[in-house]
C-alpha positions as CSV (number, residue, x, y, z in Angstrom):
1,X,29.5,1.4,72.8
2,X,25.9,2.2,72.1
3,X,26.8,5.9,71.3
4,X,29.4,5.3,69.1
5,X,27.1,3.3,67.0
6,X,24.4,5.5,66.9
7,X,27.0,8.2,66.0
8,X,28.4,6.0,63.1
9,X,25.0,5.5,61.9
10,X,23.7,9.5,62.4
11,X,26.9,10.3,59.8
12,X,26.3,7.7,57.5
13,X,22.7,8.6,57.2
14,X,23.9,12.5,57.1
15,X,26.5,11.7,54.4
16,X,23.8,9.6,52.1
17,X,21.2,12.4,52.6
18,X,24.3,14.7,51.3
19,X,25.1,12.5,47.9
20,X,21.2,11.5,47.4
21,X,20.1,15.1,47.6
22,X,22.8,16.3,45.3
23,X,21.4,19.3,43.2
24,X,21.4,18.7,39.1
25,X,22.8,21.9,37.2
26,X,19.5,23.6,36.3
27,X,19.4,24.3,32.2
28,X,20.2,27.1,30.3
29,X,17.3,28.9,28.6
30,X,19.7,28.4,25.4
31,X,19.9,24.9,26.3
32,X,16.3,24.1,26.4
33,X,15.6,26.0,23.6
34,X,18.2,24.0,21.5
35,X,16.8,20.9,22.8
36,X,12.8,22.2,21.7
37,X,14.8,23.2,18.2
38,X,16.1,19.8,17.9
39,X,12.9,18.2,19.3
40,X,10.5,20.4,16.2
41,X,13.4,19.2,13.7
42,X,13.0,15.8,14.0
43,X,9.3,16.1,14.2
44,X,10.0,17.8,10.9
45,X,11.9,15.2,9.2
46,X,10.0,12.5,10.5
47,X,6.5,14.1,8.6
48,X,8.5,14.6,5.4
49,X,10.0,11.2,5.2
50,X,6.3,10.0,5.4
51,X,5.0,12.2,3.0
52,X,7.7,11.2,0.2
53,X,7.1,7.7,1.4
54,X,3.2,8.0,0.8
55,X,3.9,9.9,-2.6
56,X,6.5,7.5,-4.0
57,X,4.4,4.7,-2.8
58,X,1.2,6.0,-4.9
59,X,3.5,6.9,-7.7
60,X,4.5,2.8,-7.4
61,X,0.8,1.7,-7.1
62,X,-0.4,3.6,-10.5
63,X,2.5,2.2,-12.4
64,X,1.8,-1.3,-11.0
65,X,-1.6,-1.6,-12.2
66,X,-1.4,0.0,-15.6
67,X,1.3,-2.4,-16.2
68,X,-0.7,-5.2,-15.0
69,X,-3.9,-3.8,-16.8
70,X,-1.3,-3.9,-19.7
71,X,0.0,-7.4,-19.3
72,X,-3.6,-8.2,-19.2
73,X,-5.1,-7.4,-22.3
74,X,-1.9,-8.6,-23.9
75,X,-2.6,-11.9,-23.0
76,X,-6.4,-11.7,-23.1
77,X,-7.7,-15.5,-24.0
78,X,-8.5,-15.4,-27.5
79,X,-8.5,-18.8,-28.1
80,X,-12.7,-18.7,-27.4
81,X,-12.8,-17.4,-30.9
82,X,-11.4,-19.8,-32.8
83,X,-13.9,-22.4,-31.5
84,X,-16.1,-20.8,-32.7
85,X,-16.4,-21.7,-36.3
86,X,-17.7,-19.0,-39.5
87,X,-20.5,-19.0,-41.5
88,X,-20.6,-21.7,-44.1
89,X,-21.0,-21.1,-47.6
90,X,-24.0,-21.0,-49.3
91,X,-24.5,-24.6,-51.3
92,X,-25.2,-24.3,-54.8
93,X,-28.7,-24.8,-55.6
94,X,-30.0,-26.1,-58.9
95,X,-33.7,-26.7,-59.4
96,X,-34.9,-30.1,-60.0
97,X,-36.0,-30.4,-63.7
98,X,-39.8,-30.9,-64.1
99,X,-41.0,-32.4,-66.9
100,X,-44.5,-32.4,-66.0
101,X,-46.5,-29.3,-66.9
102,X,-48.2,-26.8,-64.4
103,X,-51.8,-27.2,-64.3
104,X,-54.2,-25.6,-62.1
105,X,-55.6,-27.7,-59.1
106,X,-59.4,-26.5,-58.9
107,X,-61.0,-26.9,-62.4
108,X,-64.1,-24.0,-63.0
């Protein structure tokens, strides 16, 4: 009973050796060269996409701020000036009338 046990196990073990080692088809030199082709592609697209995105986004960022530069000196506080009052005007200015005479304060 022993043997027949060990052989059941022996051709077991020989038939998983069989599936495990199962060869893969080796690639095609067309094959990995389409998969290198499709590999530098997408490493092309990928670098464009970013440089539109960096492009459109500085495109974005100028137009932003000059329309907030805009918006700012639009409503720039000018109510500061309107505190502040103008000059006044100058007050008429009449002489008072003398009737005394103009004399000399040191007699020679």
């Amino acid at each position: 009973m022993k043997r027949i046990d060990l052989k059941i196990c022996l051709i077991l073990l020989a038939i998983s050796l069989l599936v495990a080692c199962e060869r893969k088809p080796a690639k095609t030199k067309e094959q990995v060269m389409q998969e290198r082709l499709a590999e530098r592609l997408e490493r092309w697209k990928t670098d464009m996409e970013k440089k539109c995105r960096k492009e459109i986004e500085t495109k974005a960022i100028a137009i932003t701020d000059s329309i907030v530069i805009v918006q700012a000196k639009q409503n720039r506080d000018t109510s500061i000036q309107s505190i502040i009052p103008g000059r006044p005007t100058r007050p008429d200015y009449k002489p008072p009338t003398d009737s005394v005479a103009v004399k000399p304060f040191l007699k020679k």
